[in-house]
Z-matrix of the N, CA and C atoms (Angstrom, degrees):
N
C 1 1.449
C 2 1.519 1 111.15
N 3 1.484 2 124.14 1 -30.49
C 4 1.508 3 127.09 2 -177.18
C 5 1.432 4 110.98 3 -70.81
N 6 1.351 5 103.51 4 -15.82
C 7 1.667 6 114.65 5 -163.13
C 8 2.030 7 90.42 6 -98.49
N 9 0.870 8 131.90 7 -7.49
C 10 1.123 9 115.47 8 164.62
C 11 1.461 10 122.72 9 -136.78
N 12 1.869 11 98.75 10 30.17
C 13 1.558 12 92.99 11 145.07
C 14 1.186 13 149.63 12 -86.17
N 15 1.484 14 134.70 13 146.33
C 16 1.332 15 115.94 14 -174.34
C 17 1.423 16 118.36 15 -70.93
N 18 1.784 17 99.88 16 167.29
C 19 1.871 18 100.34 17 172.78
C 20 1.075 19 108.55 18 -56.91
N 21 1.407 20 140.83 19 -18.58
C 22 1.682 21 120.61 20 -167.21
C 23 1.281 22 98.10 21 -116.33
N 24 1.785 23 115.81 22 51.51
C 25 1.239 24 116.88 23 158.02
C 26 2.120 25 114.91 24 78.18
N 27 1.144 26 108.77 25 -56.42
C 28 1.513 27 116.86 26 -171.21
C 29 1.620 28 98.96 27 -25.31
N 30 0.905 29 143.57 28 -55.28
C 31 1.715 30 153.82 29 -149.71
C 32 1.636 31 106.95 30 56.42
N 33 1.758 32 114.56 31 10.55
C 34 1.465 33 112.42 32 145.92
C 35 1.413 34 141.04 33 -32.12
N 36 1.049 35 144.97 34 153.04
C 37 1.496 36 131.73 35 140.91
C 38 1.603 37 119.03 36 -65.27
N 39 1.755 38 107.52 37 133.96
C 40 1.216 39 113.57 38 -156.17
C 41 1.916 40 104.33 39 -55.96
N 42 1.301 41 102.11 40 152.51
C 43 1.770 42 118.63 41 -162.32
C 44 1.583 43 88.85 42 -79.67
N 45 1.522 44 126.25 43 147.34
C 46 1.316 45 124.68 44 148.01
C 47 1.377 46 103.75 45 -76.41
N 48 1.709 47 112.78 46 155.24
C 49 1.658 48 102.48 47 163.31
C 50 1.956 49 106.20 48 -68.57
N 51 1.167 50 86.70 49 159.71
C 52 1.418 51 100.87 50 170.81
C 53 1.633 52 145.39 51 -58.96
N 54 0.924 53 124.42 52 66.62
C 55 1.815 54 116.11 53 -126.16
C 56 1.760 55 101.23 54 -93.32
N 57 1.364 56 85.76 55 123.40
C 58 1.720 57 116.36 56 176.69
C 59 1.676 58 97.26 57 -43.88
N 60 1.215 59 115.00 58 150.58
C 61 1.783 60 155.81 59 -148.48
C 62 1.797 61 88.77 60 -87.02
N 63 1.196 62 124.73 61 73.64
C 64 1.317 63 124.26 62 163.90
C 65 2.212 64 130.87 63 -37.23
N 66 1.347 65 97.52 64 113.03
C 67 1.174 66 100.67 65 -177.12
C 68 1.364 67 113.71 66 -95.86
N 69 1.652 68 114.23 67 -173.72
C 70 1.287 69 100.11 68 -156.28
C 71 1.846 70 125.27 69 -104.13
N 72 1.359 71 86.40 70 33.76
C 73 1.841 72 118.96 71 -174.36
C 74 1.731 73 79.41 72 -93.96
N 75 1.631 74 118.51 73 -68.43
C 76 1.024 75 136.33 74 -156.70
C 77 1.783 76 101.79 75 -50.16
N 78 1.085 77 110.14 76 -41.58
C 79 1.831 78 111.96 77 -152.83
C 80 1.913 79 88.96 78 -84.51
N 81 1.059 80 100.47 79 -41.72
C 82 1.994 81 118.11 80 167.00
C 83 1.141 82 92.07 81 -44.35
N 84 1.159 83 137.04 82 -73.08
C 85 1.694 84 132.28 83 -158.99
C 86 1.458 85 116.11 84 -79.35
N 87 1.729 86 108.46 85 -8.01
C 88 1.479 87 110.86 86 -170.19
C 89 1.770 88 95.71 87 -104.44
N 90 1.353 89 130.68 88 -27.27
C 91 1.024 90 119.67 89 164.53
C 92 1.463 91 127.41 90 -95.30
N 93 1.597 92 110.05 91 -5.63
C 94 1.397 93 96.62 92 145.44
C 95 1.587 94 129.87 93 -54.95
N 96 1.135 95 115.90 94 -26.50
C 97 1.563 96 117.90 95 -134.69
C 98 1.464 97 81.90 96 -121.14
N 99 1.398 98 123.32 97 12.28
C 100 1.546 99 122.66 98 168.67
C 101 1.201 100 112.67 99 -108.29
N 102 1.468 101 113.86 100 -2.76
C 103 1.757 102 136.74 101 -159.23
C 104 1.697 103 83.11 102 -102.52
N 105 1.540 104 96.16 103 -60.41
C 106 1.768 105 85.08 104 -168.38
C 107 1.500 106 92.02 105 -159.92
N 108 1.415 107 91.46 106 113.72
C 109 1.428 108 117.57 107 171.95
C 110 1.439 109 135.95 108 -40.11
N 111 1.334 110 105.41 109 -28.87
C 112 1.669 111 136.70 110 -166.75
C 113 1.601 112 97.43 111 -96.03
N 114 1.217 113 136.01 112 -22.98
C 115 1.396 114 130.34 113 -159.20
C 116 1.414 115 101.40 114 -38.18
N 117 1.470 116 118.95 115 165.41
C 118 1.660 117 126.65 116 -178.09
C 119 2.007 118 93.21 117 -81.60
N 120 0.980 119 131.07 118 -176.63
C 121 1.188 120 147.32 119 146.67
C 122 0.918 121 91.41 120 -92.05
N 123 1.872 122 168.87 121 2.83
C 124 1.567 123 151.25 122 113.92
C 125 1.654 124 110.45 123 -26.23
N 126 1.646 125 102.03 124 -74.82
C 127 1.451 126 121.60 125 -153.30
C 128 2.060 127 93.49 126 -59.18
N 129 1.539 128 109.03 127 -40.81
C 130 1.525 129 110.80 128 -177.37
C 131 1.759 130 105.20 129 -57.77
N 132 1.634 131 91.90 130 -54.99
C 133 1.891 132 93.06 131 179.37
C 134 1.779 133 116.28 132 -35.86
N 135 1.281 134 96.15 133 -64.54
C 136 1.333 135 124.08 134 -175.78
C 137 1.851 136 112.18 135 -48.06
N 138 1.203 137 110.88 136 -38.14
C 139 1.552 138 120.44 137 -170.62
C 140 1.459 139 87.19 138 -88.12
N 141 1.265 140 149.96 139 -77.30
C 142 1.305 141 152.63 140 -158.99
C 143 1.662 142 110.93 141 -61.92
N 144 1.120 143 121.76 142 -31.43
C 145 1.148 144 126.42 143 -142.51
C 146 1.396 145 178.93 144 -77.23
N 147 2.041 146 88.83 145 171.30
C 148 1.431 147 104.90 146 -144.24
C 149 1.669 148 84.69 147 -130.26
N 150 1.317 149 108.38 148 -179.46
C 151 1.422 150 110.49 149 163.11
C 152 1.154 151 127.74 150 -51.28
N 153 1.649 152 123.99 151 144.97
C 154 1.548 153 112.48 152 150.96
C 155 1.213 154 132.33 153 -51.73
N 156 1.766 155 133.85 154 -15.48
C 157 0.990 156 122.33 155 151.81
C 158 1.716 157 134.30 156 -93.12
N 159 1.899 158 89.53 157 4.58
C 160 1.891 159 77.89 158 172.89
C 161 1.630 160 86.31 159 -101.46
N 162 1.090 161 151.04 160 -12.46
C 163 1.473 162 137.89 161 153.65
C 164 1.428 163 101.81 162 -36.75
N 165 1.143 164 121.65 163 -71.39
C 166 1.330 165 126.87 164 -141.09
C 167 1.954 166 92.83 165 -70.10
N 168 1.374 167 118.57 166 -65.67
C 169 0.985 168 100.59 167 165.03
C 170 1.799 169 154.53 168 -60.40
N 171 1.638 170 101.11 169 -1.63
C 172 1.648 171 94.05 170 163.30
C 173 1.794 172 100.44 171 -97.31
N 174 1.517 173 121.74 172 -4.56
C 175 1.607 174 100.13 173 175.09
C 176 1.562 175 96.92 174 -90.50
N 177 1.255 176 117.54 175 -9.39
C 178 1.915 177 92.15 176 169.00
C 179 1.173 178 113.40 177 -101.69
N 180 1.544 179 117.14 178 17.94
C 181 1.687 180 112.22 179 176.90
C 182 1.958 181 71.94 180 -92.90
N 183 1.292 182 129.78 181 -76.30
C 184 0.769 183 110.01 182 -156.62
C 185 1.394 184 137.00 183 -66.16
N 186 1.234 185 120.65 184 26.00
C 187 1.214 186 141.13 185 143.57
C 188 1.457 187 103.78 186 -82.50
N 189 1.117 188 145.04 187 -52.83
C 190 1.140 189 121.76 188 -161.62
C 191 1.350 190 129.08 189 -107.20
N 192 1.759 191 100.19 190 16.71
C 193 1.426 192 128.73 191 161.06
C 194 1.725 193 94.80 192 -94.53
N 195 1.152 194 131.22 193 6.83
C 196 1.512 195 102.64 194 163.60
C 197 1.756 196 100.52 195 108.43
N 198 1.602 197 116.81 196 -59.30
C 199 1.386 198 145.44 197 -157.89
C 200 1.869 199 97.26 198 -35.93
N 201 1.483 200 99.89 199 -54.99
C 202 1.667 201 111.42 200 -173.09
C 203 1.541 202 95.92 201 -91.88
N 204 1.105 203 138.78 202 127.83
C 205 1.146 204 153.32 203 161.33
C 206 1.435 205 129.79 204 -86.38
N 207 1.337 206 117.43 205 -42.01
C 208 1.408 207 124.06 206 140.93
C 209 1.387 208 102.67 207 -171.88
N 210 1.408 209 103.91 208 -164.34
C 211 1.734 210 119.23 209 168.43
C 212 1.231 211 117.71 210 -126.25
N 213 1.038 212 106.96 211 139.36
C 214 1.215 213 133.74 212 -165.40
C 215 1.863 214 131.79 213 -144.32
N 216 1.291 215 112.95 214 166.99
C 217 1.543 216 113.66 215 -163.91
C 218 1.932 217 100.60 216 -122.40
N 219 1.467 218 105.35 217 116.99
C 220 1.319 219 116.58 218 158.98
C 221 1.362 220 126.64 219 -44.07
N 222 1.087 221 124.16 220 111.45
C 223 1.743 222 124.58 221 -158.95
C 224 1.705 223 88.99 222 -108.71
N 225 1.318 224 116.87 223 130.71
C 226 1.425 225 137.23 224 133.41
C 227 1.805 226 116.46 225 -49.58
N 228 1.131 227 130.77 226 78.98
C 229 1.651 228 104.40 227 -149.80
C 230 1.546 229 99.31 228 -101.69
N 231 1.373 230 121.73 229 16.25
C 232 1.673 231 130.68 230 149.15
C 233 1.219 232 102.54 231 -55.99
N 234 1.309 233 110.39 232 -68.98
C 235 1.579 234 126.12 233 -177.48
C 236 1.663 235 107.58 234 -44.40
N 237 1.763 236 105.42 235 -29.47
C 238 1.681 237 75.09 236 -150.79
C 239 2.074 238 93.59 237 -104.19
N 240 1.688 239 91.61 238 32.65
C 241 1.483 240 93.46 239 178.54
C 242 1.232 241 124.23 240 76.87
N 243 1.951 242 112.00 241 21.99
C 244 1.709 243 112.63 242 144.52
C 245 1.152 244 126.57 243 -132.58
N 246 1.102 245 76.52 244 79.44
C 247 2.087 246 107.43 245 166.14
C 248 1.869 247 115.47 246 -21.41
N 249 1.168 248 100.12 247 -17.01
C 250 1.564 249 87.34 248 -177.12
C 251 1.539 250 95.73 249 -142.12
N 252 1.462 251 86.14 250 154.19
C 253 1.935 252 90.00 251 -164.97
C 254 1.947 253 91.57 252 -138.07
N 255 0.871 254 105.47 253 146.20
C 256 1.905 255 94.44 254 162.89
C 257 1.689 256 96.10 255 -161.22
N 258 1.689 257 102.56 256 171.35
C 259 1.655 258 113.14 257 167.16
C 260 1.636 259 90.43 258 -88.81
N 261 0.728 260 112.70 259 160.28
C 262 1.673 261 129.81 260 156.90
C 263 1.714 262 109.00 261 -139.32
N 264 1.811 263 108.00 262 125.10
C 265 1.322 264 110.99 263 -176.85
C 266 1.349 265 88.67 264 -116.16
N 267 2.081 266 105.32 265 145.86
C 268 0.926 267 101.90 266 169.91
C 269 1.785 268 116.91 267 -125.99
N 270 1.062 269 114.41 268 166.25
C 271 1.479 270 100.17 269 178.53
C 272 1.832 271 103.55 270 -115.59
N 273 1.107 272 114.45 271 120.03
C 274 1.693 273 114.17 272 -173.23
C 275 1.585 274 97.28 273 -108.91
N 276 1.583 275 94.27 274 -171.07
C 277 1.488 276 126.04 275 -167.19
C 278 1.729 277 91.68 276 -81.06
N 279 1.751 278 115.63 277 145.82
C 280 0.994 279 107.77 278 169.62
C 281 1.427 280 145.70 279 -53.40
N 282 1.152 281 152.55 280 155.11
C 283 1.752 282 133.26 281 -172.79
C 284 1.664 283 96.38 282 26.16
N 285 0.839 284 108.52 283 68.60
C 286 1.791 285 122.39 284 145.64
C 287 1.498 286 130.75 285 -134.98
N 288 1.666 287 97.78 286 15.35
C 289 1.675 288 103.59 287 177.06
C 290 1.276 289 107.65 288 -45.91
N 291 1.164 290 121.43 289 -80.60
C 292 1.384 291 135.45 290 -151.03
C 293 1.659 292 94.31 291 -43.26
N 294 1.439 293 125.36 292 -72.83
C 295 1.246 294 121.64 293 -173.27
C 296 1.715 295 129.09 294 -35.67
N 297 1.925 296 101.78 295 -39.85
C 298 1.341 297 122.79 296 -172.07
C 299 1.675 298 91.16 297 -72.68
N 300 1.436 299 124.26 298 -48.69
C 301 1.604 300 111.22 299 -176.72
C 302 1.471 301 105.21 300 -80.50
N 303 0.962 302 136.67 301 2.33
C 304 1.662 303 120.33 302 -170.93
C 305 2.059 304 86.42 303 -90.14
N 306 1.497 305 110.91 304 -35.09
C 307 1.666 306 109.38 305 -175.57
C 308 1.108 307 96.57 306 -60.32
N 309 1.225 308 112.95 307 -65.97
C 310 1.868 309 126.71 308 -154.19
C 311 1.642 310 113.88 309 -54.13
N 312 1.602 311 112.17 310 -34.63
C 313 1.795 312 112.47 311 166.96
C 314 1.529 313 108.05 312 -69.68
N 315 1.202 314 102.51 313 -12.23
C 316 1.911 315 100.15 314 -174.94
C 317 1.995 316 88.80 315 -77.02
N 318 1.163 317 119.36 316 -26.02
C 319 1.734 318 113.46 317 -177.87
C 320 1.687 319 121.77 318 -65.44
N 321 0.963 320 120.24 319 91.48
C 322 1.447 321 128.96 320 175.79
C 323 1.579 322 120.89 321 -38.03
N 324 1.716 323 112.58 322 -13.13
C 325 1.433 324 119.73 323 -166.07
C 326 1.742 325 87.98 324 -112.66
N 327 1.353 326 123.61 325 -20.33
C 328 1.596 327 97.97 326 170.49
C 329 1.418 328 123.69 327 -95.54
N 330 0.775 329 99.84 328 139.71
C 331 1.824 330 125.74 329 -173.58
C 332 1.867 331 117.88 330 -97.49
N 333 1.643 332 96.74 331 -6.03
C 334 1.200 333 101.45 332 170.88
C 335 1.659 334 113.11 333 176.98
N 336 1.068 335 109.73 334 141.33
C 337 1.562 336 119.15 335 -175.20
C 338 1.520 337 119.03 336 -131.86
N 339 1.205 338 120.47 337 134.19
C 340 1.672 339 123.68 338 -170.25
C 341 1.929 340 101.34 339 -143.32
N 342 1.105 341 88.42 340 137.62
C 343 1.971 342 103.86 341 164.84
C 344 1.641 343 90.86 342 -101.13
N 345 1.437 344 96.86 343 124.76
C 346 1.613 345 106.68 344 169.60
C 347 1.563 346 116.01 345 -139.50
N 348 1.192 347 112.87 346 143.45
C 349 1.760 348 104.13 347 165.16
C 350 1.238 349 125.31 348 -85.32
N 351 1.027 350 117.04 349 168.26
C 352 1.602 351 135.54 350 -170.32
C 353 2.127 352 112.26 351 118.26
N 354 1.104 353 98.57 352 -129.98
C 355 1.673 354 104.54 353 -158.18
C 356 1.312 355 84.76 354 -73.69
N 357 1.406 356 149.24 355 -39.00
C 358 1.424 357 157.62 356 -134.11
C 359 1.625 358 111.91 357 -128.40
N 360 1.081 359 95.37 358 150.72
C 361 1.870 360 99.19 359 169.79
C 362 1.782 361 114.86 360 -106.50
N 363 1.122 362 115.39 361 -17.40
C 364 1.330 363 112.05 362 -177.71
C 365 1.040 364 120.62 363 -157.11
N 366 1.857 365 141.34 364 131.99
C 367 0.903 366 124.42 365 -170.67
C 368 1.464 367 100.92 366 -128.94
N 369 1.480 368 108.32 367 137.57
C 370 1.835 369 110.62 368 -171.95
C 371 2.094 370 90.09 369 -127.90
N 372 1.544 371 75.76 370 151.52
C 373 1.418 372 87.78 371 173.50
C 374 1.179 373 98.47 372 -113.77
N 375 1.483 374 133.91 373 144.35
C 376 1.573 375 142.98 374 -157.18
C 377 1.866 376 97.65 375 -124.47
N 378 1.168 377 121.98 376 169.46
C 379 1.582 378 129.77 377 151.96
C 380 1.803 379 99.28 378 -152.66
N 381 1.131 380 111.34 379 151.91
C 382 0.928 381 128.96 380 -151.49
C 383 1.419 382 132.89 381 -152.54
N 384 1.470 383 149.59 382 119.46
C 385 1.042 384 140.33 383 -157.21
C 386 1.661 385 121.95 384 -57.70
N 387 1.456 386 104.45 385 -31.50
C 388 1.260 387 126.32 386 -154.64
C 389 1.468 388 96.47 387 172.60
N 390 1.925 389 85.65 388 154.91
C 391 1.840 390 101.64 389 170.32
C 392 1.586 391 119.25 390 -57.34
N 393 1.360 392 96.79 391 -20.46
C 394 1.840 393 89.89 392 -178.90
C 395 1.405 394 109.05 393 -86.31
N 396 1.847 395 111.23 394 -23.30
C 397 1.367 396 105.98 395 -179.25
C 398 1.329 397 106.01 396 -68.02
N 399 1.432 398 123.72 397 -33.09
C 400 1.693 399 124.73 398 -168.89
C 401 1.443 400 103.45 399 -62.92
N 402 1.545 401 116.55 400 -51.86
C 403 1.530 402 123.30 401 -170.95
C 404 1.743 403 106.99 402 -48.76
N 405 1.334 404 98.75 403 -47.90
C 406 1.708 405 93.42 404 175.79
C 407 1.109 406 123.23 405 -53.33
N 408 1.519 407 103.26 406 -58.34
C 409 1.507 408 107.94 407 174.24
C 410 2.231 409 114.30 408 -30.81
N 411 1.353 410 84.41 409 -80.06
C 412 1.725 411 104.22 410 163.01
C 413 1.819 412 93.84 411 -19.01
N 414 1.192 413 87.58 412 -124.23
C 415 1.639 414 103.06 413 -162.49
C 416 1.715 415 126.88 414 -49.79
N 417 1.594 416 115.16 415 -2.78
C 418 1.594 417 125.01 416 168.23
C 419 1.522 418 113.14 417 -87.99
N 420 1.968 419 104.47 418 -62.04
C 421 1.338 420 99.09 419 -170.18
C 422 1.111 421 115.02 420 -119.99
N 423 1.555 422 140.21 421 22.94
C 424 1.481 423 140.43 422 178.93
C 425 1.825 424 83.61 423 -113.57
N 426 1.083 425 125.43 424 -78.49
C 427 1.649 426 127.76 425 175.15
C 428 1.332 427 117.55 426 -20.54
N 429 1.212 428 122.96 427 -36.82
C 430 1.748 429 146.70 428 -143.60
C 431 1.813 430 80.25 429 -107.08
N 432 1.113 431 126.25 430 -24.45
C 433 2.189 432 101.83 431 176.48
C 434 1.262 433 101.07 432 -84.46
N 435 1.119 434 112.90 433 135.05
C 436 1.604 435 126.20 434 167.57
C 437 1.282 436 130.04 435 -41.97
N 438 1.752 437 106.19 436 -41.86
C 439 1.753 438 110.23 437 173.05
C 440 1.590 439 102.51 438 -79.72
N 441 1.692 440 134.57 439 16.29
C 442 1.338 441 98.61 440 -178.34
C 443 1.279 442 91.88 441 -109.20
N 444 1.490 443 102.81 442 143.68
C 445 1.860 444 126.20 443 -178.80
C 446 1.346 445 112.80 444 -57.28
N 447 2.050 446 88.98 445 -67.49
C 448 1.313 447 108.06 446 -178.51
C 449 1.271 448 111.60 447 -163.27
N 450 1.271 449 131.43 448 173.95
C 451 1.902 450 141.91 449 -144.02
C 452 1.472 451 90.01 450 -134.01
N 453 1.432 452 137.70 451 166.45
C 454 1.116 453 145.73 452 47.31
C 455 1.553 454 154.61 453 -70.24
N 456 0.850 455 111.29 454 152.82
C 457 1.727 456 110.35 455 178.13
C 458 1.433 457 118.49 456 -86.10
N 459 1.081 458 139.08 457 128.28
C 460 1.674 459 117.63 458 145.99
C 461 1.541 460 112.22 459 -128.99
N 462 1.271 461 98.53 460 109.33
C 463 1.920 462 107.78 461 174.02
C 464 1.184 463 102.59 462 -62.44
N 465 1.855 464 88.96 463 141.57
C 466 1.644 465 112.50 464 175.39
C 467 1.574 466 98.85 465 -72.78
N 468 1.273 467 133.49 466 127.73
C 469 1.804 468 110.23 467 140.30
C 470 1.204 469 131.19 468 -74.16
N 471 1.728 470 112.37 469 -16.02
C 472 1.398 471 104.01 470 -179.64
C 473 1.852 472 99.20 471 -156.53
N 474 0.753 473 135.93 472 -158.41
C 475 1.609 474 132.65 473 -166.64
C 476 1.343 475 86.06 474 -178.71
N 477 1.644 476 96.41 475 161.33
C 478 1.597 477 124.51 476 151.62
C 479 1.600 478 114.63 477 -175.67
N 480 1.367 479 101.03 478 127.66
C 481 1.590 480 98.77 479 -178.72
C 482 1.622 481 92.13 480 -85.18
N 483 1.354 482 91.60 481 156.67
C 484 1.492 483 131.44 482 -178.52
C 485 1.655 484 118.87 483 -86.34
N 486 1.681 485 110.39 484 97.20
C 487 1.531 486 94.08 485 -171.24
C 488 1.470 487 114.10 486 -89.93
N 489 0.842 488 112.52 487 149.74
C 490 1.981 489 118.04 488 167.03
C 491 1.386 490 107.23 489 -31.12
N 492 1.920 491 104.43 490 142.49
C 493 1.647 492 90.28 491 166.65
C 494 1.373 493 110.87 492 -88.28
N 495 2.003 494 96.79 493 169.88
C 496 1.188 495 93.83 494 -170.70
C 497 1.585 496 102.39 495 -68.33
């Protein structure tokens, strides 16, 4: 419990800021910038538009309302040499989230982690070099935490991220 109190004492989990009531300049600039990450603060001004500096300032409110989380690059991850992709659900020890995700972000092969209900407690999406790299993963270092019960696998055969409409 000491290990996940905050500096200002609360021993809460840290607060998001509170993020202001998005209008429809805002959702314009938030699905541009889901289209393509790189846009200029010109090309955003210009598509919405408003100034280059009221662009510039509602995408760093919404950065610093939480809303934008970061930027980032869509990976092909066939391409980028991991041939094998799967969900893996796991079922853990009760009130042991926090511990089971603080391991599981330490994993370089997941690309995403969720606490969900139903038959399962957690569902991670893996990528992977190969089926033998996944199996390790599986039965060395997801098996190998103490709160996990039990694993399944289910291999992707094929993927596709989902782009914004135009």
């Amino acid at each position: 419990m000491a290990s996940e109190q905050m500096a200002d004492g609360s021993g809460g989990p840290p607060q998001e800021p509170v993020a202001r009531p998005l209008d429809p300049i805002d959702r314009d600039i938030l699905q541009m910038l889901q289209k393509d990450g790189r846009a200029s603060i010109r090309s955003v001004a210009e598509r919405v538009h408003v100034s280059r500096a009221n662009a510039y300032a509602r995408i760093n409110r919404l950065i610093d309302d939480g809303v934008i989380r970061g930027f980032g690059a869509r990976i092909n991850h066939e391409r980028a040499g991991h041939g094998a992709s799967a969900y893996i659900t796991l079922k853990i020890v009760q009130n042991s989230w926090r511990t089971v995700r603080d391991q599981l972000r330490r994993l370089p092969e997941a690309s995403h982690i969720a606490l969900v209900s139903g038959d399962f407690d957690v569902l991670i999406l893996v990528h992977t070099e190969d089926n033998r790299a996944l199996r390790e993963l599986v039965l060395t270092k997801l098996q190998a935490i103490p709160e996990v019960l039990s694993s399944r696998t289910l291999l992707v055969f094929e993927e596709e991220d989902l782009e914004p409409d135009t």
